[in-house]
ZALUMKE-812956 format. One record per residue (C-alpha): x, y, z negated; chain; residue number from 1. Coordinates in steps of 0.5 Angstrom, whole numbers. Each point is the difference from the previous one (the first is absolute). Layout:
BEGIN
SEGU      xx      yy      zz   ch     i
SEGU       X       Y       Z    A   NUM
...
***
This chain:
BEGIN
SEGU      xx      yy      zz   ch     i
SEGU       0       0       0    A     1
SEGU       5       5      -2    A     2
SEGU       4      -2       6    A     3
SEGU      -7       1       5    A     4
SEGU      -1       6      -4    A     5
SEGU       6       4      -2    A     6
SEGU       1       4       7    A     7
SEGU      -5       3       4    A     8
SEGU      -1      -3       8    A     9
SEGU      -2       5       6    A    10
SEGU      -7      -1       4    A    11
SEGU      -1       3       6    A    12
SEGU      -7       4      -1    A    13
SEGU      -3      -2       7    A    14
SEGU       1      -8      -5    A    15
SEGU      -4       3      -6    A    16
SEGU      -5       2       5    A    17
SEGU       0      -7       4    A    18
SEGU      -1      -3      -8    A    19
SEGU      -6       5      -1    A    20
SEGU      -3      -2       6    A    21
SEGU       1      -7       1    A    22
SEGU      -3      -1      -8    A    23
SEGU       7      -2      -3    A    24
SEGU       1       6      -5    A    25
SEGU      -5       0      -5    A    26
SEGU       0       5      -7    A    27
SEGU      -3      -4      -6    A    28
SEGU      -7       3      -2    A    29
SEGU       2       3      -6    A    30
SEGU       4       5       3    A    31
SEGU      -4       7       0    A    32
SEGU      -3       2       6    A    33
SEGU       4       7       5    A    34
SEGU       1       5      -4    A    35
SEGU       5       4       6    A    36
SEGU      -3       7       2    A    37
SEGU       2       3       7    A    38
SEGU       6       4      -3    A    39
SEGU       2      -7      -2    A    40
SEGU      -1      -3       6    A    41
SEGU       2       5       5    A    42
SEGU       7       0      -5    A    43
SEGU       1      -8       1    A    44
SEGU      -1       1       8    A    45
SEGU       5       5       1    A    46
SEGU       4      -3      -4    A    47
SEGU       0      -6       6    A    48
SEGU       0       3       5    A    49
SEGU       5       4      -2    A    50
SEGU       4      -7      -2    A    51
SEGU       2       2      -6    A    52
SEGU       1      -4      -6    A    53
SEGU      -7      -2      -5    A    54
SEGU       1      -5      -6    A    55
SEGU      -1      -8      -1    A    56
SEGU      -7      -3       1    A    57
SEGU      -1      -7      -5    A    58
SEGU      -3      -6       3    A    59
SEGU      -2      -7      -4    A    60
SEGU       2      -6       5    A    61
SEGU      -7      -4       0    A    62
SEGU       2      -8       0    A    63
SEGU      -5      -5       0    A    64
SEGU      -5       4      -3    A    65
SEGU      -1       8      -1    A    66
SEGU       1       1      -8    A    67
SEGU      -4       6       0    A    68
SEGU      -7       2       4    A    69
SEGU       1       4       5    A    70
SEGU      -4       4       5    A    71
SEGU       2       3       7    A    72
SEGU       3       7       1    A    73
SEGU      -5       5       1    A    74
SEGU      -3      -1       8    A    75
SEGU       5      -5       2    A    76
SEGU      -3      -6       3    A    77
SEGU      -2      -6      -4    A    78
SEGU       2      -6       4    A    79
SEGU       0      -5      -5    A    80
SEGU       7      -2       1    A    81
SEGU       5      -3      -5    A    82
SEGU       2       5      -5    A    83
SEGU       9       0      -1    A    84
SEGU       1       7      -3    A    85
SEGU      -3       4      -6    A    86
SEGU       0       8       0    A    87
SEGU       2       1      -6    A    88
SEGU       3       7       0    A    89
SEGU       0       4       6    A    90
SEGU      -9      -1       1    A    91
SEGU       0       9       1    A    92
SEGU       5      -1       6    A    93
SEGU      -2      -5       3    A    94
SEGU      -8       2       0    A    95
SEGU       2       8       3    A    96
SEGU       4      -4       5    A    97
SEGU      -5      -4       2    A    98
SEGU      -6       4       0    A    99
SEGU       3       6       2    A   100
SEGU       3      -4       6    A   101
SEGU      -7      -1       1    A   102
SEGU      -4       7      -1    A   103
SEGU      -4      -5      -3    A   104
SEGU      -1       6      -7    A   105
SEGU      -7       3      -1    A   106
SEGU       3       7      -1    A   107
SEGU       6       1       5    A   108
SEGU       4      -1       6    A   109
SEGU       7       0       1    A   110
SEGU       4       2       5    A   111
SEGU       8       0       2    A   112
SEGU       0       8       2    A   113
SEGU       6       0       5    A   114
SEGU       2       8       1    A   115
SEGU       3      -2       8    A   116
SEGU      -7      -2       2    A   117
SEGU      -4       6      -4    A   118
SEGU      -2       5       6    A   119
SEGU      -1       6      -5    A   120
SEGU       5       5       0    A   121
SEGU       6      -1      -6    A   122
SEGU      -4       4      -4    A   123
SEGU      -7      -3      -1    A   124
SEGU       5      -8      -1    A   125
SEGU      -1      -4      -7    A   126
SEGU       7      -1      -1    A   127
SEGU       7       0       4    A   128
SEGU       0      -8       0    A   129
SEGU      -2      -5       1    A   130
SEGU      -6      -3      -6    A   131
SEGU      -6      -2      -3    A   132
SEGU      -6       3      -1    A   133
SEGU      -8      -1       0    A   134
SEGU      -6       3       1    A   135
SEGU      -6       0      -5    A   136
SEGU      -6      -3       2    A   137
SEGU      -8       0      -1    A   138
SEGU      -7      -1       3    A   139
SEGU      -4       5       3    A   140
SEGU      -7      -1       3    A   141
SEGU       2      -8       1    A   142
SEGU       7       2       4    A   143
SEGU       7      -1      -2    A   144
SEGU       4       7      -2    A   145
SEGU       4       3       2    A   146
SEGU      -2      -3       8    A   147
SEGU       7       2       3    A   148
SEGU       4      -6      -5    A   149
SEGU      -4      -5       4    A   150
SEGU       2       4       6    A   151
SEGU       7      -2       3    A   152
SEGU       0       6       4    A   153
SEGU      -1       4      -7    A   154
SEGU       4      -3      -3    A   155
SEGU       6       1       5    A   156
SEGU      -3       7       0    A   157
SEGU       3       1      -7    A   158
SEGU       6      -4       2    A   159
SEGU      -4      -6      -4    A   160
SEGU       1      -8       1    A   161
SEGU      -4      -5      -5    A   162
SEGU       4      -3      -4    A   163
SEGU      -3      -8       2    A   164
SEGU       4       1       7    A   165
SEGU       6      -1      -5    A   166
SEGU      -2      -7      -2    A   167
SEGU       5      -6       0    A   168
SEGU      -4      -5       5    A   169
SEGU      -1       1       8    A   170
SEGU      -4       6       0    A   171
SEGU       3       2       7    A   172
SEGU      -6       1       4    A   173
SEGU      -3       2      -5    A   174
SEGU       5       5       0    A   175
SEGU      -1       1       8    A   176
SEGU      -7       2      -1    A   177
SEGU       1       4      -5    A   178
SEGU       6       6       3    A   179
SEGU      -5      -1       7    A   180
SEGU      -6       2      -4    A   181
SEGU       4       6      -3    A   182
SEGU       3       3       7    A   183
SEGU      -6      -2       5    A   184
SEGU      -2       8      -1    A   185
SEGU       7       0       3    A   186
SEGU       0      -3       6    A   187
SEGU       0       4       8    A   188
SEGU      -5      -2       5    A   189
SEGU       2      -3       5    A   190
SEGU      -2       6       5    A   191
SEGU       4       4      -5    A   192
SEGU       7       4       4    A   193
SEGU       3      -1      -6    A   194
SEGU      -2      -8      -1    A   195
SEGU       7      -3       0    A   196
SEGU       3       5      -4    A   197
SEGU      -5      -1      -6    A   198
SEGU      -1      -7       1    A   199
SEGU       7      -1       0    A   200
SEGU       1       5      -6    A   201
SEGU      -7      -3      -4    A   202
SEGU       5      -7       1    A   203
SEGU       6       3      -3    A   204
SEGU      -4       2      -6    A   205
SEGU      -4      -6       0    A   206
SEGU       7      -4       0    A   207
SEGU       3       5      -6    A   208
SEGU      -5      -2      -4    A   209
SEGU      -1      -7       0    A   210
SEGU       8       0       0    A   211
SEGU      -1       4      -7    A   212
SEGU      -5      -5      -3    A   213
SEGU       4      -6       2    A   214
SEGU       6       3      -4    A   215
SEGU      -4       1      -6    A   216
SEGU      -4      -7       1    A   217
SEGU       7      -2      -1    A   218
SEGU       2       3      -5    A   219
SEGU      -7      -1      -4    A   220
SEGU       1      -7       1    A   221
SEGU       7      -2      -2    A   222
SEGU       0       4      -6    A   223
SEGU       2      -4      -6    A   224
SEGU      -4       0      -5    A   225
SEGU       3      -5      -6    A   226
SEGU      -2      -4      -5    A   227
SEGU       2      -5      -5    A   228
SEGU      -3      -7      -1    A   229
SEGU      -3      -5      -5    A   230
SEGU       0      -7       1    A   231
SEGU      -5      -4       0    A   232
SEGU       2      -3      -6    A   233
SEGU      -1       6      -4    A   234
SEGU      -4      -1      -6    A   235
SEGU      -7       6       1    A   236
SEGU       2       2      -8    A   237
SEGU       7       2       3    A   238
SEGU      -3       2       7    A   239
SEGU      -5       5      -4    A   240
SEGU       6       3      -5    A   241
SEGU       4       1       7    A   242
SEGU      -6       4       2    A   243
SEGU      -1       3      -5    A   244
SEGU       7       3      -1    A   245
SEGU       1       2       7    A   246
SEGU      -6       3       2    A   247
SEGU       1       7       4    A   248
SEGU      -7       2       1    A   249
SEGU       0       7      -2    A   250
SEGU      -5      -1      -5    A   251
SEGU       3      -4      -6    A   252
SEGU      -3      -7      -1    A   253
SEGU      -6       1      -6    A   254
SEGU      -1      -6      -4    A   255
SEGU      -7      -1       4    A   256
SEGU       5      -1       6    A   257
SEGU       3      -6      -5    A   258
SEGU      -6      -2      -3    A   259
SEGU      -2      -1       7    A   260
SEGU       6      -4       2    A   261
SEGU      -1      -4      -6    A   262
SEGU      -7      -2       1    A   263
SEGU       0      -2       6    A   264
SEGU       7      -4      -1    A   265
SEGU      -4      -5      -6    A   266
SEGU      -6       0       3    A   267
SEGU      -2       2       7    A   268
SEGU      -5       5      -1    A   269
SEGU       1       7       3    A   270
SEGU       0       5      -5    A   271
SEGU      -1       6       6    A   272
SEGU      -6      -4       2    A   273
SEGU      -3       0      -7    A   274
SEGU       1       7      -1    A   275
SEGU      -3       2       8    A   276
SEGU      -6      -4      -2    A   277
SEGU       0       4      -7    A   278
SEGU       0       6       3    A   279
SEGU      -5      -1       6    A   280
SEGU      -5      -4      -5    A   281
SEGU       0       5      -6    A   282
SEGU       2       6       3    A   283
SEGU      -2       5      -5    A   284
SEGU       7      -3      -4    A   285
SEGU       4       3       5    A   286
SEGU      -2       7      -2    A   287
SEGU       5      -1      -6    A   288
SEGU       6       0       5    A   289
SEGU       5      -5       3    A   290
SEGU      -4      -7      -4    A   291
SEGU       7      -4       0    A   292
SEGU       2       2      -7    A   293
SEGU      -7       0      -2    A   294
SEGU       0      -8       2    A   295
SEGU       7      -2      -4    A   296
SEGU      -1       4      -6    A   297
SEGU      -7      -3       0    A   298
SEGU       1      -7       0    A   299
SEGU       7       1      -4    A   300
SEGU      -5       2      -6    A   301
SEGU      -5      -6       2    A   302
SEGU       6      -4      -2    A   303
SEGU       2       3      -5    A   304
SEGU       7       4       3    A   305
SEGU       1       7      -1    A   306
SEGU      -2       3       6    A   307
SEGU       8       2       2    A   308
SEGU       5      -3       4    A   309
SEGU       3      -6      -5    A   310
SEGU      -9      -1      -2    A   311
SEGU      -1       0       8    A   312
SEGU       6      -5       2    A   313
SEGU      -3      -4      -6    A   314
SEGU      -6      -2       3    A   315
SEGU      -3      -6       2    A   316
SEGU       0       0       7    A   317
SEGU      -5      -6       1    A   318
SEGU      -4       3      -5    A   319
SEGU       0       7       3    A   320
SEGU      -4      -3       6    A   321
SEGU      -4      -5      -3    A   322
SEGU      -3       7      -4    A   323
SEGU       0       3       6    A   324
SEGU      -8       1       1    A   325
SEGU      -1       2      -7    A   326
SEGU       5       5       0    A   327
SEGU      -2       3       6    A   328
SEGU      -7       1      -2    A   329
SEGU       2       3      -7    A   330
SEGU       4       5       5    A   331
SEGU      -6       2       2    A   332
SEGU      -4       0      -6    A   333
SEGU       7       5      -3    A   334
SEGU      -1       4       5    A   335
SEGU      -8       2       0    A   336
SEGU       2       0      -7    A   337
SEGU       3       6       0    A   338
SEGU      -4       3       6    A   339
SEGU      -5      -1      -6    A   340
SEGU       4       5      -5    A   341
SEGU       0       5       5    A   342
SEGU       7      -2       2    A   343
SEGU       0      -1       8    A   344
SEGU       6      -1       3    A   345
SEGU       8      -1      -1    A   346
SEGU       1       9       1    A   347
SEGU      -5       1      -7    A   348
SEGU       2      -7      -4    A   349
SEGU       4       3      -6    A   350
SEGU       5      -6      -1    A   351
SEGU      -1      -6       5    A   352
SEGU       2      -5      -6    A   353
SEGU      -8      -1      -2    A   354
SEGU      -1      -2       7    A   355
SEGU       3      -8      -1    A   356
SEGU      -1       0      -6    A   357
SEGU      -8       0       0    A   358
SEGU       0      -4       6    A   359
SEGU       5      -5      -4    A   360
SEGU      -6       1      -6    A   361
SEGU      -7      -1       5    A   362
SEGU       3      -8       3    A   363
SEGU      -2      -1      -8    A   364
SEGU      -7       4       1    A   365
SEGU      -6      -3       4    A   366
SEGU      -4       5       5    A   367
SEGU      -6       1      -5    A   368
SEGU      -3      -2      -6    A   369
SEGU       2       4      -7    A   370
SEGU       8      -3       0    A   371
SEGU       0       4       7    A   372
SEGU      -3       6      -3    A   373
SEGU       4       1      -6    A   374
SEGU       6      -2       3    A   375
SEGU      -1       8       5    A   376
SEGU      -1       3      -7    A   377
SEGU       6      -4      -2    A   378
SEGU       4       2       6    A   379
SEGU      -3       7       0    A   380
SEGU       3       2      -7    A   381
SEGU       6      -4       4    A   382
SEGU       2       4       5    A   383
SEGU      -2       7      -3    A   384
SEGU       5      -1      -6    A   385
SEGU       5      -2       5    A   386
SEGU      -2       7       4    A   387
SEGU       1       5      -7    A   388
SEGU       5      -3      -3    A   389
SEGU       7      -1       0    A   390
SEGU       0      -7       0    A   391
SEGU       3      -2       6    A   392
SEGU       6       5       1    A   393
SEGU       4      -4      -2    A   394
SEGU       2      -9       0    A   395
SEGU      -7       0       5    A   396
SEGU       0      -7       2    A   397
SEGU       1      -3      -7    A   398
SEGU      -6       4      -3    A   399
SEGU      -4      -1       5    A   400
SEGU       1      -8      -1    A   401
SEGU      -1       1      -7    A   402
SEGU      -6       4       1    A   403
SEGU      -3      -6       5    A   404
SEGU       1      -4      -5    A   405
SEGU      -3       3      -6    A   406
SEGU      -7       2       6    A   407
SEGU       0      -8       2    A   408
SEGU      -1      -1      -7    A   409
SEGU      -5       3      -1    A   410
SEGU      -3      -1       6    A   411
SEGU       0      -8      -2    A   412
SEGU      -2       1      -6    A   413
SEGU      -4       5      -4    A   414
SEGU       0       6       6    A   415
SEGU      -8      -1      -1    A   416
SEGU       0       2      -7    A   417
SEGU       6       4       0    A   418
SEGU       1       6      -5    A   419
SEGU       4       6       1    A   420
SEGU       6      -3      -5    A   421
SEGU       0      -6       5    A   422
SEGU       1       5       5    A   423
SEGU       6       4      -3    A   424
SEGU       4      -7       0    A   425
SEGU       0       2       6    A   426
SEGU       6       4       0    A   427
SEGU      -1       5       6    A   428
SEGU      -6       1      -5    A   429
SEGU       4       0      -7    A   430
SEGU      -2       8      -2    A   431
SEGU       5       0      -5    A   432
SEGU       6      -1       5    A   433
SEGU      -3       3       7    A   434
SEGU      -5       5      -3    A   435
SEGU      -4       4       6    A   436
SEGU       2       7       1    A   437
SEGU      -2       6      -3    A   438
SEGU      -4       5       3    A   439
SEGU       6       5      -1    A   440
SEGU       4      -5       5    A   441
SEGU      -6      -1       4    A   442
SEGU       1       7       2    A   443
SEGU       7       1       2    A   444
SEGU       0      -6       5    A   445
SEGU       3       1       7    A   446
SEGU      -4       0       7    A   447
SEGU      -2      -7       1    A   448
SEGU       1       0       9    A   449
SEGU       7      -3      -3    A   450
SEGU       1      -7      -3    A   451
SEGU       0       3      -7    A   452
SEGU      -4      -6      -5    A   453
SEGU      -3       5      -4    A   454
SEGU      -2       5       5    A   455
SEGU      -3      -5       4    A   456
SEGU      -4      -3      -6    A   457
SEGU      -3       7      -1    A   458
SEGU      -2       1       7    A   459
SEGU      -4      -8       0    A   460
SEGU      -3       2      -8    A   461
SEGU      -3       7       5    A   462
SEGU      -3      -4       6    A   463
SEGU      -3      -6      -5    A   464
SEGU      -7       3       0    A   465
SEGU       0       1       7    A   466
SEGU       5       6       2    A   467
SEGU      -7       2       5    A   468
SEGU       4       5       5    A   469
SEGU      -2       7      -1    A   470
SEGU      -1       1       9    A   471
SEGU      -4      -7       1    A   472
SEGU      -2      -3      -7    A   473
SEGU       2      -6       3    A   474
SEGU       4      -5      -6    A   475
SEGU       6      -1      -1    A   476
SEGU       2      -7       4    A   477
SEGU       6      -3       4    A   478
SEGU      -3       3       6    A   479
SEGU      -3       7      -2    A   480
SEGU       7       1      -3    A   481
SEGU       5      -1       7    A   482
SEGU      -4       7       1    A   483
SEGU       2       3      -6    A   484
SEGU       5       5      -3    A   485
SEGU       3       2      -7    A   486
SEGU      -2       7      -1    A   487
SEGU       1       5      -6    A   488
SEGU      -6       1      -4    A   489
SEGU       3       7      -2    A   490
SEGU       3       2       6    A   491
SEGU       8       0       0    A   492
SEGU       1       7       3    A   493
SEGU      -5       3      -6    A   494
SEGU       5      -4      -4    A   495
SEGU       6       2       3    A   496
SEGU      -1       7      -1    A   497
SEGU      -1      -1      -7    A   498
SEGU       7      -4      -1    A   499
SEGU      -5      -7      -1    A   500
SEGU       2      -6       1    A   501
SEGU      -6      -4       5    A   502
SEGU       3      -6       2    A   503
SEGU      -4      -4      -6    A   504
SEGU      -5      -6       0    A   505
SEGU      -4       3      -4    A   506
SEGU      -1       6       6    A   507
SEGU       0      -5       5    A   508
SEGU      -7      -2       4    A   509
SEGU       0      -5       6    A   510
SEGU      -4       3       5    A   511
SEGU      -2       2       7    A   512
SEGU       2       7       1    A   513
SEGU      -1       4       7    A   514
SEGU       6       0       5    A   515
SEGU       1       7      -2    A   516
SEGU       7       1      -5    A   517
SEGU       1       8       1    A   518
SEGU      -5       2      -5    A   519
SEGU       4       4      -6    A   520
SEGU      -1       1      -7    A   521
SEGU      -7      -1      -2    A   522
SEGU      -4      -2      -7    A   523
SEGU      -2      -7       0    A   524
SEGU      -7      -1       1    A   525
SEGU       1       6       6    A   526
SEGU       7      -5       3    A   527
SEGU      -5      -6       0    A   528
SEGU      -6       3       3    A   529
SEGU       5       3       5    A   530
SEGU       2      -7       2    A   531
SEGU      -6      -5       0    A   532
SEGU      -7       0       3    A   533
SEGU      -4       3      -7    A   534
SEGU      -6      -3      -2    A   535
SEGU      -5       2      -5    A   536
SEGU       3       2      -7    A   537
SEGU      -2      -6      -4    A   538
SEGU       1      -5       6    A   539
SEGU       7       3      -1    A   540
SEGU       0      -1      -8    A   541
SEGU      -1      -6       1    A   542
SEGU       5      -2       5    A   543
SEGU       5       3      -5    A   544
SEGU      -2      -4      -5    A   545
SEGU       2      -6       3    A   546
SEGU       8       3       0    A   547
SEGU       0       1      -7    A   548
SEGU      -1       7       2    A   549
SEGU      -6       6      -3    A   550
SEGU      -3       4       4    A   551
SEGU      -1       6      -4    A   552
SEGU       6       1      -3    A   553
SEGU       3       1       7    A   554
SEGU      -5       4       2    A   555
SEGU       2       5      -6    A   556
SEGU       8       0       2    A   557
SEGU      -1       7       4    A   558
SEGU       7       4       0    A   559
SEGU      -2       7       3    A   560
SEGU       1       6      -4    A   561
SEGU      -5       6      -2    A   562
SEGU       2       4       8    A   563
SEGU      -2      -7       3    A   564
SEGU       6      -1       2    A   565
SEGU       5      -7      -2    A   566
SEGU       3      -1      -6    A   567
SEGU       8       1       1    A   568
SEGU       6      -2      -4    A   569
SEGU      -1       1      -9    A   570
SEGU      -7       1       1    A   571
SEGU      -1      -6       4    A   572
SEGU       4      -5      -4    A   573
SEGU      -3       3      -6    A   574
SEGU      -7      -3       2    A   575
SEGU       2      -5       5    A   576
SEGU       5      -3      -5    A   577
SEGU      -5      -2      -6    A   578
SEGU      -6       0       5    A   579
SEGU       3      -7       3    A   580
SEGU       4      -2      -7    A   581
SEGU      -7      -1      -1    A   582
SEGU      -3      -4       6    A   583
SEGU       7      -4      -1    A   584
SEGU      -3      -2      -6    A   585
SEGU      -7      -1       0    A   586
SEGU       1      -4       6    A   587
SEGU       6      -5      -3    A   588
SEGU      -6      -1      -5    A   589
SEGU      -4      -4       4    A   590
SEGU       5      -4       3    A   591
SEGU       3      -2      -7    A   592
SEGU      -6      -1      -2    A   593
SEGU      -2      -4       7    A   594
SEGU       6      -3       0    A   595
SEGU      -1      -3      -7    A   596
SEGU      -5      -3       2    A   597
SEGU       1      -3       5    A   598
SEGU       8      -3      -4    A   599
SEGU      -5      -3      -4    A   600
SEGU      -5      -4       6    A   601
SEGU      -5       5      -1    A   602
SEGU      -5       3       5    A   603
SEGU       1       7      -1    A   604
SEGU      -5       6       2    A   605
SEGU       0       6       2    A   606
SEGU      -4       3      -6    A   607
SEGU       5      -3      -6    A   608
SEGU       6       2       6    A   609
SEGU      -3       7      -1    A   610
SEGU      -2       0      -7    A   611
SEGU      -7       0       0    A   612
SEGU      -4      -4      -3    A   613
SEGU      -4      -5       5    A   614
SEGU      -7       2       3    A   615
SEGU       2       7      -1    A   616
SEGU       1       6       4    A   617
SEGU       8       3      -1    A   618
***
């Protein structure tokens, strides 16, 4: 092996080409699918036609049988032929070869530009010598845009030549077709005095360019691509380790890549599969981001492992897919869990921790019935804790097992009857060690656009009871959100002007505005009602209400002097400043209040939020 391996060999690339096409070259499936962009693409390309030197590429030799699944590069032909080799490092190269060799790619065409050929003046060329290029491509009306790029002549307008005319197999009267397509506009009629002239000019022309495409045909197909190899007696375990050690992508590995790998090696199961029908199944999960940590971190929690590093690459693979179809529902289940507390994607989730861990909970829980009912409260109480308080800023993966742990008690045992002493062994529920914050701190927490926990805890506690947009009155959900904004509830440039920070969560609303921006410094009800379509005052109210937000104290923040004019430097700040001191405070009263109960599984209202009793009028 080490003999076999130690030193690289060279392959010509028109030989990795005829192992694509004929199905010899295959990649283990564990592999993770293209990830090169067109600058990606376009860099490797010019480094082949310019013959330049690139890294080595891994292959596994494939003796009696393949070691791994495999799967074909990505629209190569599928013969069925027997398989001799395995990609194990190189698939990103290899696949742009092909596919760009192919102009098979949705999005874009690629072209060798050659500036000899490029009729338009020095000025107007792309480049100097001689490269790669490509044009973006789309659908308009049922035709393929831009027209010209599927014109030879348009093409060799723009001193353009596709780039499948360079691929290494008999291509010549393909070739042939193609250069009498893009100068037939040339040719002389046969009355023409001038007739031999240009026909003999048009064939010289015609000559230099196939000259030219020959010469980088054989550039193309004699560039030495290199590689090591494996033998086939290699163990997969150590196939694996190799792979791991000398991936290139430009991407490091993640350990979803090696669960994968490791998944599929002991027993057969394509982990990706799993995921895509996940996602296509329950695709409600996806809107808390990429699902492949998600999934590990899950069933490392099922099995009772950190979800980590060492707790992933500690499961039981077998049991992983044996599993399977329970976790996948439970993902589901978390994620209309969370949609439910008013939490609705991966942009407004305070901490992604909660996501595993309740899911890992409901594979414990029935659909309905009363362990399925007090089990949301239980859980309820679970992620709210985890959004207000400090308990995972730090050693995140061990508390989080250790609080799975403590909820799966319950929820085997006496969740039913559970009391609140049997919701503080919960330890992200121990008030002793991991109290909720205070109003006071409430009121200086950042803008929650960002990934702030806290932030983003607070602008979830005022979306809880609908967050009715202002403009339309429709409720917050995943879809309405994709149209909304984070606007100042006290406008920034009225606090500005008084030398006020803004950029609080507490100031925040998420809402539909106009497209206008250029409205200046106005008091808060005025710069709302400049921005949204109004509706009756009470309508209005109401909506506010369900931000955590009061109408009339708004409506009472005016900042104009006696002569009507707006109040500027020390006697601005001398009223704004205690004036949104207030609004600061009353309005982290409702949350703490709301995020109170919530922290403990209740089901608050906006009367307790607002500190009223039920039933009664503010």
């Amino acid at each position: 092996m080490l003999q076999q391996s130690s030193s690289a060999r060279d392959r010509q690339l028109s030989d990795w080409y005829e192992r694509i096409r004929t199905g010899q070259l295959k990649l283990p499936r564990f592999q993770r699918f293209e990830a090169w962009d067109r600058g990606r693409i376009v860099g490797f390309l010019n480094t082949v036609i310019q013959n330049l030197p690139v890294g080595v590429t891994l292959l596994l030799e494939v003796g009696d049988g393949e070691k791994f699944i495999s799967r074909y590069v990505k629209t190569a032909p599928e013969p069925g032929t027997r398989v001799t080799e395995h990609l194990l490092d190189g698939q990103q190269r290899l696949t742009a070869l092909w596919r760009s060799m192919h102009n098979n790619y949705e999005g874009e065409k690629y072209f060798v530009y050659f500036p000899e050929f490029d009729p338009r003046g020095e000025e107007s060329r792309e480049a100097k010598e001689v490269c790669i290029t490509y044009q973006g491509r789309w659908e308009h009306k049922g035709n393929r845009r831009p027209v010209w790029a599927d014109s030879p002549k348009g093409c060799l307008d723009r001193g353009l030549v596709p780039l499948e005319l360079l691929r290494p197999e008999d291509v010549s009267a393909e070739i042939s077709h193609w250069i009498a397509d893009a100068t037939a506009h040339l040719e002389p009629a046969d009355d023409a005095p001038d007739a031999m002239r240009r026909f003999k000019e048009l064939t010289t022309r015609r000559e230099q360019l196939r000259g030219t495409l020959t010469a980088l045909r054989e550039r193309v197909a004699h560039f030495n691509l290199p590689y090591l190899a494996l033998p086939a007696a290699t163990d997969a375990d150590v196939a694996l380790q190799v792979f791991v050690n000398m991936n290139t992508n430009s991407k490091p590995l993640s350990m979803f890549d090696l669960t994968v790998a490791k998944v599929e090696g002991e027993t057969g199961e394509s982990l990706h599969d799993h995921q895509e029908h996940l996602e296509e199944t329950y695709p409600q999960a996806t809107r808390y981001g990429d699902l492949s940590s998600p999934i590990l971190q899950t069933a490392a929690l099922v099995q009772g492992q950190p979800p980590n590093q060492s707790g992933i690459a500690a499961m039981d693979k077998q049991a992983l897919v044996q599993n399977w179809t329970g976790m996948e529902n439970a993902i589901a289940r978390a994620a209309d869990f969370l949609a439910r507390q008013h939490v609705y994607d991966a942009a407004r989730l305070p901490t992604n921790v909660v996501f595993p861990v309740v899911a890992a909970c409901l594979t414990q829980v029935p659909v309905d019935g009363d362990l399925a009912g007090q089990a949301e409260r239980l859980l309820r109480a679970y992620v709210w804790s985890a959004f207000f308080t400090t308990r995972y800023e730090g050693a995140v993966s061990t508390r989080a097992l250790q609080d799975y742990k403590r909820l799966v008690e319950l929820l085997n045992g006496s969740a039913v009857a559970a009391t609140a002493k049997d919701y503080a062994s919960v330890p992200v529920m121990n008030r002793v060690e991991y109290p909720l914050p205070t109003g006071e701190q409430l009121m200086r927490v950042g803008w929650p656009k960002g990934s702030d926990r806290m932030a983003r805890a607070v602008l979830a506690t005022t979306l809880y009871f609908g967050g009715w947009d202002f403009a339309d009155g429709l409720p917050a959900s995943y879809q309405s959100l994709q149209t909304r904004e984070y606007h100042h509830v006290f406008p920034d440039a009225l606090l500005q002007d008084a030398d006020i920070e803004s950029y609080l969560a507490l100031n925040c609303a998420l809402i539909t505005w106009k497209t206008n921006r250029k409205i200046g410094r106005k008091d808060p009800l005025e710069y709302i009602k400049d921005r949204v379509q109004w509706s009756s005052e009470a309508e209005v109210g109401q909506r506010f209400e369900t931000h955590l937000l009061d109408y009339k104290e708004l409506a009472a923040a005016h900042y104009v002097g006696t002569d009507g004019q707006p109040l500027k430097g020390a006697a601005l700040a001398q009223k704004l400043g205690p004036d949104f001191e207030r609004f600061l405070e009353r309005r982290a009263k409702r949350v703490a209040r709301t995020a109170g109960q919530l922290a403990q599984g209740d089901i608050p209202t906006l009367g307790l939020a607002f500190g009223r009793a039920e039933g009664l009028p503010a």
